[in-house]
C-alpha positions, 0 to 999 in steps of 0.5 A: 570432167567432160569436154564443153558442148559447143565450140568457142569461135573469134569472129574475125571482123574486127580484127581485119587490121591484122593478117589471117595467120596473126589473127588464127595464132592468136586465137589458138594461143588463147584457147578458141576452137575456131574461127567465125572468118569474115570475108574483110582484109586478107581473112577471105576474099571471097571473089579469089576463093570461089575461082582459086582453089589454091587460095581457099586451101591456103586459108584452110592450110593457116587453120590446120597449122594452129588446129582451129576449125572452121564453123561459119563465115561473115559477110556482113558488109556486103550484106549492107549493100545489098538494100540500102538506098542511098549507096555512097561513101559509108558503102565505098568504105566497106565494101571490096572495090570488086563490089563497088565498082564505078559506085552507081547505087544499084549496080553496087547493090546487083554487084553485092547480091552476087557476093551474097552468092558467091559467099554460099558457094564458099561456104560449102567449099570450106564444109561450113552450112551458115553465112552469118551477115546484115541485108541492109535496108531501104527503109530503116530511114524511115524508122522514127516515122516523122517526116510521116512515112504511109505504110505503103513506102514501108510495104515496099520495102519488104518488097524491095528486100524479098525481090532482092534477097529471094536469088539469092537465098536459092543459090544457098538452097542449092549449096544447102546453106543457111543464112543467119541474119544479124538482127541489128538497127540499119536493117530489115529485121532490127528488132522483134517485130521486124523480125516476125515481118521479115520471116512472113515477107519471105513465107518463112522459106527455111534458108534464112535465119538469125544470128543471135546477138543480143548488144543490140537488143538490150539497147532497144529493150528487147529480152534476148532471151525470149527472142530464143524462145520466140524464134526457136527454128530460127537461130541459126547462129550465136554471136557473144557481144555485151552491151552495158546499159549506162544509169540514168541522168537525165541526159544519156539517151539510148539512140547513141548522140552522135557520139564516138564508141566509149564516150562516157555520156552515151547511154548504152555501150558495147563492153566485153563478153561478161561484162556488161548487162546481157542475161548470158546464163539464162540465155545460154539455158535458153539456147540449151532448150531450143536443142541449139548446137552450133558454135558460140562465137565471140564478136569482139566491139569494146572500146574500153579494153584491151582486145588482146586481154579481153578476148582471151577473158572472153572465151574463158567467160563462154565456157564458164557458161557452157560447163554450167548446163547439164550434160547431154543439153547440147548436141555434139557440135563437133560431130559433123566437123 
């Protein structure tokens, strides 16, 4: 038997509550080949790795002592703060008080931008070419469109996203670094044809991309697996969460009510990888099609379960799929680590 294709990596986003190290032994012991390091809590200050060397070889130091690699890394909360409008106390929650500052709105934003930045030069300091995050949005207010919304407010909001985000996409072109948006509601690609948009608003420059991650496309009854398709030259990384769709009575609704993670009378729910309702054979054969070799990560949102079973459960779920495509399907992900 041949060793599985791709690497298996724990986002580390949700587990920021525990120090870096705890974080990487726990990942060895359960079997995962790296980490997907988001720059929250003590796994990466990103301000102190791209002035400290000695700090960013400390980071690198934890992974080799557990024999993880390093694929990708996060900075989706940033990321949020660098089109939203309004910025307040949801952004203050978030964001490193480097970043936010005195909380004006837009120097946060100016402020977020350049740790969008300085994430690319991280990036390539640690030998990884993917920064996975959001972008935020000026406009995802407007989405249900009533109070009526004229397509000029929304014409400038891709305005808005591209003056901002075209910088910052240069300084990953110069450090040779792509960009994997997270395709997620509350940002400027949130769904399919937000998406298409988003790609034209920036004439499709090659530096950003997506992060496949379809819990957020089931609930808004978008097939995964045809977005892979669709999006072929675009996936630039895969993020494993699972969604389960609950029954129909007649009362759940899809937008969430305002209830907590795990309520029972929300209509959809993030569950472990698995689990749920996401086609993950067929899109691991989609992903297998499109020639995809980068890691496989697993972001980890149920409220139901234990994380410390449910992860372990996780990435033997994510190589049972991967020993199931014929060999040769994927490229050597390890080559160029």
């Amino acid at each position: 038997m041949t060793e599985a294709r791709l690497p298996v990596t724990l986002f580390t986003g949700q587990w920021a509550d525990l120090p870096f190290e705890e974080v990487a032994r726990l990942a060895s012991e359960w079997g995962y080949d790296g980490l997907e390091i988001a720059a929250s809590g003590d796994h990466l200050d990103l301000k102190l790795a791209d002035e400290d060397d000695s700090y960013l070889a400390s980071r690198l130091e934890i992974l080799k002592r557990y024999n993880l690699q390093v694929f990708a890394i996060s900075n989706h909360l940033t990321g949020q703060a660098v089109c939203d409008d309004p910025i307040d106390f949801r952004h203050q929650s978030i964001v490193r008080p480097y970043t936010w500052g005195d909380g004006d709105g837009e120097g946060v934003r100016q402020r977020a931008a350049e740790d969008m930045k300085r994430s690319a030069r991280v990036a390539r300091k640690l030998g990884v070419d993917t920064v996975v995050g959001f972008t935020g949005s000026k406009i995802w207010q407007y989405s249900a469109m009533f109070p009526p919304v004229p397509a000029s407010v929304i014409d400038a909001g891709y305005e808005d996203f591209a003056n901002r985000w075209n910088p910052i996409l240069d300084v990953f072109d110069a450090e040779g670094v792509r960009f994997a948006h997270e395709v997620h509601p509350g940002e400027i690609a949130y769904d399919y044809w937000t998406s298409v948009r988003t790609l034209e608003v920036l004439n499709r420059r090659e530096a950003f991309g997506f992060n496949w991650d379809p819990s957020h496309m089931m609930w808004q009854n978008i097939d995964p697996v045809g977005f892979i398709v669709d999006f072929a030259d675009r996936i630039y990384h895969v993020d494993c969460k699972d969604t389960r769709l609950r029954p129909h009575n007649g009362r759940a609704g899809v937008v969430g009510s305002h209830l907590p993670w795990g309520d029972p009378r929300r209509g959809w729910d993030f569950v472990s990888t698995g689990h749920g309702d996401v086609p993950w054979e067929d899109s691991f054969r989609a992903l297998s099609s499109i020639g995809y070799n980068g890691p496989i990560s697993v972001e980890w949102e149920d409220a139901g379960m234990d994380r410390l079973v449910g992860a372990a459960d996780a990435v033997n779920f994510v190589r049972s799929l991967l020993w199931k495509l014929p060999e040769g399907s994927f490229d050597d992900a390890f080559s160029n680590q």
